[in-house]
C-alpha positions as CSV (number, residue, x, y, z in Angstrom):
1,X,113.7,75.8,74.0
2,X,117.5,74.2,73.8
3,X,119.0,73.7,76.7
4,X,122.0,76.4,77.6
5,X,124.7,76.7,80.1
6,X,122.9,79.9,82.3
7,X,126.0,82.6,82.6
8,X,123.7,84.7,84.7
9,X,123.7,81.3,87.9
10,X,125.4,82.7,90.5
11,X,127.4,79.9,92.1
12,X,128.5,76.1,91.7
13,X,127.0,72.7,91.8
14,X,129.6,71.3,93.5
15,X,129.3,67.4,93.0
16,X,131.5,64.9,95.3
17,X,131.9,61.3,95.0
18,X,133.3,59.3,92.4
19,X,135.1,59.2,88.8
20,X,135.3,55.8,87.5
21,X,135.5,53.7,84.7
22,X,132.1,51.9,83.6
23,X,132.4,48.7,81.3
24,X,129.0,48.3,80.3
25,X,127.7,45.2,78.9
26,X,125.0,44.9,77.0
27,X,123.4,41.7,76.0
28,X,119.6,41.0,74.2
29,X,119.6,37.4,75.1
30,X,119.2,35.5,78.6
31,X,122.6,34.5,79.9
32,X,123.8,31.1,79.7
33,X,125.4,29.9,82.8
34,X,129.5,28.9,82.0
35,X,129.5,29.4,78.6
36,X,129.8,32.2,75.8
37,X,127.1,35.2,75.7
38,X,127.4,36.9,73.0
39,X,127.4,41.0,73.8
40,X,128.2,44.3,73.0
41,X,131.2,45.9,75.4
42,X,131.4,49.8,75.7
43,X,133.3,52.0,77.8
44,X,132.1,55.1,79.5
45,X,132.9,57.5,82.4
46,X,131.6,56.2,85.4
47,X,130.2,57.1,88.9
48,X,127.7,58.8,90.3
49,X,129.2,62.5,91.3
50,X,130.7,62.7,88.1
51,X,127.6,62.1,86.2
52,X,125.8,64.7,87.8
53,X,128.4,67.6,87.3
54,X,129.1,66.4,83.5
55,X,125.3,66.3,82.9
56,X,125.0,70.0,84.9
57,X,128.0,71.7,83.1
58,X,125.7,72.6,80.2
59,X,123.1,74.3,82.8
60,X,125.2,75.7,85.1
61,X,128.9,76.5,86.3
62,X,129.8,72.7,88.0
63,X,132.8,71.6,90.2
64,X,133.6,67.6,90.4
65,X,135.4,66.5,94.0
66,X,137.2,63.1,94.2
67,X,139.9,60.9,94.3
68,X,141.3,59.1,91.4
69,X,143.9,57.0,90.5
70,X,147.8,57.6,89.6
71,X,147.3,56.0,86.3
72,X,146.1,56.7,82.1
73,X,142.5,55.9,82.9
74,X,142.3,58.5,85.3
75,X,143.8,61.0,82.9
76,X,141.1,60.3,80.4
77,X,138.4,60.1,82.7
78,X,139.9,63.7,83.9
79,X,140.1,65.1,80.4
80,X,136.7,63.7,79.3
81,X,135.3,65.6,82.3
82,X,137.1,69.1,81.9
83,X,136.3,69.0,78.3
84,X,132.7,69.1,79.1
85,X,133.6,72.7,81.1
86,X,133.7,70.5,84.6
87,X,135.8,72.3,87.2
88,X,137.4,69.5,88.4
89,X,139.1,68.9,91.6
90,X,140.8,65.3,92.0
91,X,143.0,64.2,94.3
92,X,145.7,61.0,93.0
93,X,146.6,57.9,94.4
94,X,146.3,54.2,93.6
95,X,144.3,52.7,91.0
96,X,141.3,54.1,89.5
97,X,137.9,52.2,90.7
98,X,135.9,50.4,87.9
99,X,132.2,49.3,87.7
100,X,131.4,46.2,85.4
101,X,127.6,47.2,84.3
102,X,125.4,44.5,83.0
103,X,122.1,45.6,81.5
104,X,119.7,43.0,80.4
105,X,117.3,43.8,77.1
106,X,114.9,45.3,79.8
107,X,117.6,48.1,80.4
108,X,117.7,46.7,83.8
109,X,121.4,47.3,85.2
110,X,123.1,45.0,87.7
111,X,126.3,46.5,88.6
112,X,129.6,44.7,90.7
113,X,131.9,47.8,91.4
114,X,135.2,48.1,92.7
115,X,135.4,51.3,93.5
116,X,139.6,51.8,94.0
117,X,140.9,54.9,94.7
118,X,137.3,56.6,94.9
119,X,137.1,55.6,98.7
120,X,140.7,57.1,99.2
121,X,139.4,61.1,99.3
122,X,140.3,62.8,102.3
123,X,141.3,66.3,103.8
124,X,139.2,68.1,101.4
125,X,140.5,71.6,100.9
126,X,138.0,74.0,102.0
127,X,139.3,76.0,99.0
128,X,137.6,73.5,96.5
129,X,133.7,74.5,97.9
130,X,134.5,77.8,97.2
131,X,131.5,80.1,95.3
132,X,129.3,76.6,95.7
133,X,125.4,77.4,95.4
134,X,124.8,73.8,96.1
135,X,126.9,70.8,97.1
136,X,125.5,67.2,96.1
137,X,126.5,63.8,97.5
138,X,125.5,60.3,96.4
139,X,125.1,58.7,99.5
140,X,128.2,56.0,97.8
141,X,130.2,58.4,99.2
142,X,129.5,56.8,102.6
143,X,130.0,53.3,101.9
144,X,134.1,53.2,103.0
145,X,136.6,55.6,104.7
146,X,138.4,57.6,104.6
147,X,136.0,59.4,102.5
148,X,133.3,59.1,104.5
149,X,134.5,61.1,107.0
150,X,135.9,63.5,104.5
151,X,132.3,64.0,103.1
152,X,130.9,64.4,106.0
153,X,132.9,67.5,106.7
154,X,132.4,68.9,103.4
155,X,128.9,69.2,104.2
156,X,129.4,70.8,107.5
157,X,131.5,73.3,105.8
158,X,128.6,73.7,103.5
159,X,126.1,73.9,106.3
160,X,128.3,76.8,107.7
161,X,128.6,78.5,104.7
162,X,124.7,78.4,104.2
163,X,125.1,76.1,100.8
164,X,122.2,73.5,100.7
165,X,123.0,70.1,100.3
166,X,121.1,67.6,98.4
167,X,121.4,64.1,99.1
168,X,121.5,60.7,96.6
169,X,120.3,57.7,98.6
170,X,122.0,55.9,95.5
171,X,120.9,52.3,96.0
172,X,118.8,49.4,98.5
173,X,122.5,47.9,98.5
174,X,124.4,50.1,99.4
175,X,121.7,51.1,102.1
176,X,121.6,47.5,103.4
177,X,125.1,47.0,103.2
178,X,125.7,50.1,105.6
179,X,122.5,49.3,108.1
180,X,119.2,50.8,107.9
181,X,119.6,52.3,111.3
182,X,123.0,53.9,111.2
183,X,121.9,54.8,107.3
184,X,118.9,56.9,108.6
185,X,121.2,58.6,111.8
186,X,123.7,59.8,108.6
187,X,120.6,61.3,107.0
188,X,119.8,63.0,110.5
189,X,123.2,63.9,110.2
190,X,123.2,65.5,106.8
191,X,120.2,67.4,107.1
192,X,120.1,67.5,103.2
193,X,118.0,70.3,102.2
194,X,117.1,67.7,99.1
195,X,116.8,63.5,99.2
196,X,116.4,61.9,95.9
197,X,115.8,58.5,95.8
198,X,113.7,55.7,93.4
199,X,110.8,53.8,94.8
200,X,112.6,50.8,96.1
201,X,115.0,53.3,98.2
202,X,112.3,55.0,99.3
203,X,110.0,52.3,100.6
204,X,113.3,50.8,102.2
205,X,113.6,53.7,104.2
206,X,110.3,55.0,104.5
207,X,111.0,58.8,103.5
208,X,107.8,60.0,105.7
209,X,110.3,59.6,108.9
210,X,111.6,62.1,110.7
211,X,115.4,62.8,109.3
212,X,113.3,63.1,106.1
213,X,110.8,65.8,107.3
214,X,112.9,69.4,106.6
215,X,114.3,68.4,103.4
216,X,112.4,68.3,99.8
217,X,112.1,64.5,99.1
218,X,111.7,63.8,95.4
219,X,111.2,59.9,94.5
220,X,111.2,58.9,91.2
221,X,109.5,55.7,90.1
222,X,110.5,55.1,86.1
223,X,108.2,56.1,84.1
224,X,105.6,56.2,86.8
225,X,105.1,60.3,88.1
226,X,108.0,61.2,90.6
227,X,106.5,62.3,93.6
228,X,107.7,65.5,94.9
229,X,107.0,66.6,99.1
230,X,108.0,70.0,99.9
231,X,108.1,70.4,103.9
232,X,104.8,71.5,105.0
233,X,103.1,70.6,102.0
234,X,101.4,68.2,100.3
235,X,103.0,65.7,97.7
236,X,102.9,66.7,94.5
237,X,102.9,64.4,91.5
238,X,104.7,65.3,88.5
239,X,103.8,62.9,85.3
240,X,107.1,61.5,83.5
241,X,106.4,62.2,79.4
242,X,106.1,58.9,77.5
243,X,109.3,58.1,75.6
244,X,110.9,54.7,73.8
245,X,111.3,52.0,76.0
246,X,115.1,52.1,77.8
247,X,117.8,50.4,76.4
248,X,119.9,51.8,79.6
249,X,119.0,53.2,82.5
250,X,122.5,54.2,83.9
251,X,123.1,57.2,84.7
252,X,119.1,58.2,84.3
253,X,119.1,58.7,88.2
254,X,122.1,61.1,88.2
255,X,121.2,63.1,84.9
256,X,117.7,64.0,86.4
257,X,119.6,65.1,89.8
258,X,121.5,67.2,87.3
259,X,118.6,69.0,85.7
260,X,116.8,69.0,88.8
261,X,119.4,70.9,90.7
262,X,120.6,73.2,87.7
263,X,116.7,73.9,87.8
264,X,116.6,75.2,91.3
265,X,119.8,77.5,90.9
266,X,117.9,78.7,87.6
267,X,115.2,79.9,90.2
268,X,112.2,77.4,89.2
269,X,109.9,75.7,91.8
270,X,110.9,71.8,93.2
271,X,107.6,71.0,90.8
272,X,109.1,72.5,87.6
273,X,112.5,71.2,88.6
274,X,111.2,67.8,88.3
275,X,110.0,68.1,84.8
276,X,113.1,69.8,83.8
277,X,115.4,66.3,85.4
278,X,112.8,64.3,83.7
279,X,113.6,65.3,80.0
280,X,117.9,65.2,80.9
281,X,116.7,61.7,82.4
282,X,115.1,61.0,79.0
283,X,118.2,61.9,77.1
284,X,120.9,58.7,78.5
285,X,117.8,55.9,77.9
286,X,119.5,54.7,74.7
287,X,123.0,54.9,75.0
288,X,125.3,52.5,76.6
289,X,126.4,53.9,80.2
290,X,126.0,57.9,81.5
291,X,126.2,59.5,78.1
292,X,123.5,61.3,76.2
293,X,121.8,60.8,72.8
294,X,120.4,63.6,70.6
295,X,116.8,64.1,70.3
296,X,115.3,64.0,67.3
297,X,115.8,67.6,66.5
298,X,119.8,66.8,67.3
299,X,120.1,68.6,70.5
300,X,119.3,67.2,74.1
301,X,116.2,70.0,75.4
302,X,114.9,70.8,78.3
């Protein structure tokens, strides 16, 4: 069946974070230290939050929350975004961040971002959660303030409006960066109702602990099955289908957060939610940066 917006999804999925550029370079050969490497250069919309509420916005009713920057890129990025039926709610000042992507032949991605004015959000209005049926944060969103603490009482202000919260641990680098013990305290913090995270961030934090232990933990693992642990039960592991090997996995993380999310508001179980951020996963491995390719049929399905 072709995936549709749902008219019938009561609510939002309300996505904060950051709107970026991404400069994404891709290159076949091994690089050669202080000399020329041949590549090809693209240019997409950037940053985690943003992702997810572009990728949602053809499931469900989404909101973007950020700051950007004062300038023409941001006007773009803002456009691209709205065009795509994004709510979006931006605040301006500064200079727009930018994250240089470098994926090898693998479709391994190394990325050096300078965020900019994405670390500048703050005083959120409460206004902009309004009719949320879930609010989702990459946990990027922690790495500098003022947006920090701007975040963080975003999601009290979910929490007190009863909107669950679902939580991106985003990388092992960002995670290091901010201190494995203070990380896990923000996660006690949260109380996400939802963690995703891939296998490295995972075993890094060791998702069987405590702050974990309320909150449906999804870990995806490639094309290895993503293991799903609802509270009080088991895990449950849900196969990935086989596709083409992955020219670029940017992005891949957020889309299946999008269809895993638009899943639950749709009413299915965490299990089926899985399979349905698998296949929007699927959909960004061959294009450069966060942007979708048709299937073979010329529509990306669910």
């Amino acid at each position: 069946m072709t995936a549709a917006r749902d008219p019938h999804v009561p609510g939002v999925l309300v996505a904060v974070g950051d709107l970026v550029e991404d400069i994404v370079v891709w290159q076949d050969a091994p690089a050669q230290f202080a000399t020329d490497n041949p590549s090809a250069i693209h240019r997409a919309r950037g940053g985690s939050a943003a992702n997810v509420a572009a990728f949602a916005s053809a499931l469900v009713p989404a909101r973007f929350i950020g700051c950007v920057g004062d300038d023409p890129v941001a006007d773009v990025l803002t456009a691209g975004l709205a065009a795509r039926s994004v709510d979006v709610r931006v605040q301006r000042r500064g200079r727009t961040g930018t994250i240089v992507v470098h994926v090898d032949g693998a479709g391994e991605r190394t990325m050096y971002p300078d965020r900019g004015a994405a670390a500048e959000l703050n005083d959120v209005p409460a206004a902009w959660l309004a009719d949320a049926a879930f609010l989702h944060a990459p946990s990027y969103c922690f790495a500098a303030e003022p947006a920090a603490s701007a975040v963080l009482r975003l999601i009290e202000q979910a929490h007190e409006a009863g909107v669950p919260v679902s939580l991106d641990a985003s990388s092992t680098g960002m995670i290091s960066a901010y201190g494995l013990p203070g990380y896990l305290d923000l996660v006690a913090a949260i109380a996400p109702d939802v963690f995703f995270a891939n296998a490295r961030e995972a075993q890094l934090l060791n998702v069987t602990r405590p702050p974990f232990a309320k909150a449906i933990t999804v870990v995806k693992n490639g094309p290895e099955a993503t293991t799903v642990t609802v509270p009080g039960e088991p895990p449950q592991a849900v196969p990935v289908p086989p596709a083409p090997p992955a020219r670029d996995s940017t992005g891949a993380g957020d889309a299946f957060a999008a269809g895993f999310l638009a899943a639950l508001m749709r009413g299915a179980t965490p299990v089926v939610a899985a399979s349905h951020g698998h296949a929007l996963a699927r959909s960004v491995l061959l294009s450069p940066g966060a942007t979708a390719h048709a299937t073979e049929e010329g529509t990306v399905r669910l």
